[in-house]
C-alpha positions in Angstrom: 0.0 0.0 0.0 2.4 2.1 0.9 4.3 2.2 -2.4 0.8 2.4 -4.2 0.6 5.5 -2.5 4.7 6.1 -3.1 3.9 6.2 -7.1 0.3 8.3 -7.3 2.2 11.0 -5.7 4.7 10.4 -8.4 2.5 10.6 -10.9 1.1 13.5 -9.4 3.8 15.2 -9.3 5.1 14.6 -13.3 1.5 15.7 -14.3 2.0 18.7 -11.9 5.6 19.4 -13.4 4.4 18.7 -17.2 1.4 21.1 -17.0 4.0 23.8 -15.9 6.0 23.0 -18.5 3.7 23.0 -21.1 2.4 26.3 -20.0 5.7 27.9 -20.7 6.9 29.4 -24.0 9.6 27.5 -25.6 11.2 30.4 -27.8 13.3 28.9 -30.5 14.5 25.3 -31.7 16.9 23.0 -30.7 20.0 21.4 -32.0 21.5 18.9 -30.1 24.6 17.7 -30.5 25.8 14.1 -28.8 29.5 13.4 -28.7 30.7 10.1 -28.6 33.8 7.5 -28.2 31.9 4.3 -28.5 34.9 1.8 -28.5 38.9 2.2 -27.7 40.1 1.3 -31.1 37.1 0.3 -33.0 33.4 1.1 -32.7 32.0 -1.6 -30.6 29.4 -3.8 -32.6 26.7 -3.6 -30.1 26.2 0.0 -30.7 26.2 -0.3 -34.7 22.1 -0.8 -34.3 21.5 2.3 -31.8 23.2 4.3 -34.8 21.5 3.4 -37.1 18.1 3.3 -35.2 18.9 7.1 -33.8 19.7 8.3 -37.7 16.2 6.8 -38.4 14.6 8.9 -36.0 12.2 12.1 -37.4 14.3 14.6 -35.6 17.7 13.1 -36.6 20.4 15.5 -38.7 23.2 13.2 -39.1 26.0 11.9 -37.8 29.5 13.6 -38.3 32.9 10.6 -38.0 34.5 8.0 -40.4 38.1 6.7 -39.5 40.7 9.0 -38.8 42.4 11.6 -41.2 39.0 11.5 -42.9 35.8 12.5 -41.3 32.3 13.0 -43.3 29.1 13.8 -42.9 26.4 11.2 -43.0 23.1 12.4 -43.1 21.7 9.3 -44.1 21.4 5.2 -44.3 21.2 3.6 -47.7 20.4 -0.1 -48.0 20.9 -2.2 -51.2 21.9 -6.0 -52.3 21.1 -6.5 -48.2 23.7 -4.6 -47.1 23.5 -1.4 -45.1 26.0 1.9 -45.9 26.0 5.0 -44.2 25.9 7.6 -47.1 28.4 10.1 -46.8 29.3 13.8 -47.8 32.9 14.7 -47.5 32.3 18.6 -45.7 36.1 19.4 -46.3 35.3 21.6 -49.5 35.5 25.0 -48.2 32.8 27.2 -49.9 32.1 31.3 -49.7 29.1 32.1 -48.1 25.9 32.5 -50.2 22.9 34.7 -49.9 19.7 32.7 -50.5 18.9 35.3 -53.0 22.5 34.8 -55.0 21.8 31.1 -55.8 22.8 30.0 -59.2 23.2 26.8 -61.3 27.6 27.3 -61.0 26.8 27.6 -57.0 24.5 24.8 -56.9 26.8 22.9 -58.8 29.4 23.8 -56.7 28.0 22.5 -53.8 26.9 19.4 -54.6 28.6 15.6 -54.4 28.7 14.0 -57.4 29.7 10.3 -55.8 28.4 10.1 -51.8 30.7 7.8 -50.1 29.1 4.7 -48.9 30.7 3.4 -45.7 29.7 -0.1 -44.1 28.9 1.3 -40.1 31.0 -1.1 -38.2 34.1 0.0 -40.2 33.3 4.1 -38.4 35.8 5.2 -36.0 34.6 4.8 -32.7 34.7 8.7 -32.5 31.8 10.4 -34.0 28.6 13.0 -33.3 25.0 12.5 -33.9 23.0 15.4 -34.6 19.3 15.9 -33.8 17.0 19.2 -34.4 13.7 19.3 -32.3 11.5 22.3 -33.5 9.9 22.9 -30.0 9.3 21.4 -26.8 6.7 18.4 -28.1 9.2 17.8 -30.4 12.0 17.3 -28.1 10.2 15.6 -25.3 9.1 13.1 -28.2 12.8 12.7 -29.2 13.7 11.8 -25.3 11.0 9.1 -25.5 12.3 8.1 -29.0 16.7 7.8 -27.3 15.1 5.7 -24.5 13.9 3.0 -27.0 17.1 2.7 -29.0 18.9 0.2 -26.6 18.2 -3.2 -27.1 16.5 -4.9 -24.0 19.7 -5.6 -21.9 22.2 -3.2 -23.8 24.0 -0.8 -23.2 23.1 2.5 -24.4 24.9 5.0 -26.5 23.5 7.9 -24.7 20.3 8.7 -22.6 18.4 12.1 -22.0 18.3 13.0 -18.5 16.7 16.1 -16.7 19.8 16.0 -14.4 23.4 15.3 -13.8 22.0 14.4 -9.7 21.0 10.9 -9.6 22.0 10.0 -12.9 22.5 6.6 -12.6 19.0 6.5 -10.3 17.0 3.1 -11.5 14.8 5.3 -14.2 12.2 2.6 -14.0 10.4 5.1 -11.9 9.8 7.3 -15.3 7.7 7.2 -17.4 8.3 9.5 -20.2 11.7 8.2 -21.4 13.3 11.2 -20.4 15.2 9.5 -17.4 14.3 9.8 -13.5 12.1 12.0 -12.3 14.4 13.9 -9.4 13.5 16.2 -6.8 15.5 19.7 -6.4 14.7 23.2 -7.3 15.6 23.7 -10.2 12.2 24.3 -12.7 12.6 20.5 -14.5 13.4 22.6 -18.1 16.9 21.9 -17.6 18.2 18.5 -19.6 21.6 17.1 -19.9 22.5 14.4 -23.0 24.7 11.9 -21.3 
């Protein structure tokens, strides 16, 4: 009985915080951007699915790595004769800045990659960044719930969202919203940390 009573205030208390929150104007977008080192030498093979599960994911941007000496930008998965590829854009080609009125054909051309690379995933360096943009708050809070589903049962995870470096390695069973524990403090429960 007692910890019926534990979780309804709980619950109480998320509804409480997420009726605040929703209440309060969330002024601009969000880019996040998750560094990683996901293996010592090589990328471990157990995170190779997270990857390509988070690059899947509706608020997803990419993933900046590759192997050392030569880093691209993959803002995509590409899969043909049953074999997946990260596609690739090499951003090493320095460009001058355009004005969204000065676009031509020669600067479009100039832009653009001709031949993506196509790299296997388990052959990326274990050192790399995933990119995510979330337009608002709903969009971000749907992203949380999105990074809590990309570990296998069992797995470890690549990263998690977390309202707070406190009690970050709190059992977040307790939570409900995929966005890690729900923790006690003052600060106003807006504040989020990717670990």
């Amino acid at each position: 009985a007692a910890f019926d009573a534990r979780e309804r205030i709980r619950a109480a208390q998320r509804a409480a915080r997420d009726a605040r929150l929703a209440a309060t104007p969330w002024p601009a977008a969000l880019v996040v951007i998750v560094p990683l080192r996901l293996g010592l030498n090589a990328l471990e093979p157990g995170y190779v699915p997270q990857i390509l599960q988070a690059l899947r994911l509706s608020q997803a941007l990419g993933l900046v790595g590759g192997k050392p000496g030569r880093a691209l930008f993959f803002p995509g998965v590409s899969r043909s004769d049953g074999e997946t590829r990260l596609v690739g854009l090499d951003p090493h080609a320095v460009q001058p800045a355009l004005l969204s009125d000065a676009f031509t054909t020669a600067h479009l051309a100039s832009v653009r990659c001709d031949e993506p690379a196509r790299v296997r995933p388990d052959r990326l360096d274990p050192s790399l960044a995933l990119g995510f943009y979330c337009r608002d708050r709903a969009d971000f809070l749907s992203f949380c719930a999105a990074v809590a589903t990309l570990p296998a049962k069992g797995a470890t995870p690549a990263f998690s969202v977390v309202q707070s470096l406190e009690n970050r390695f709190v059992d977040d069973s307790e939570s409900d919203d995929g966005c890690g524990p729900v923790l006690g403090g003052d600060d106003d429960g807006d504040e989020w940390t990717v670990v």
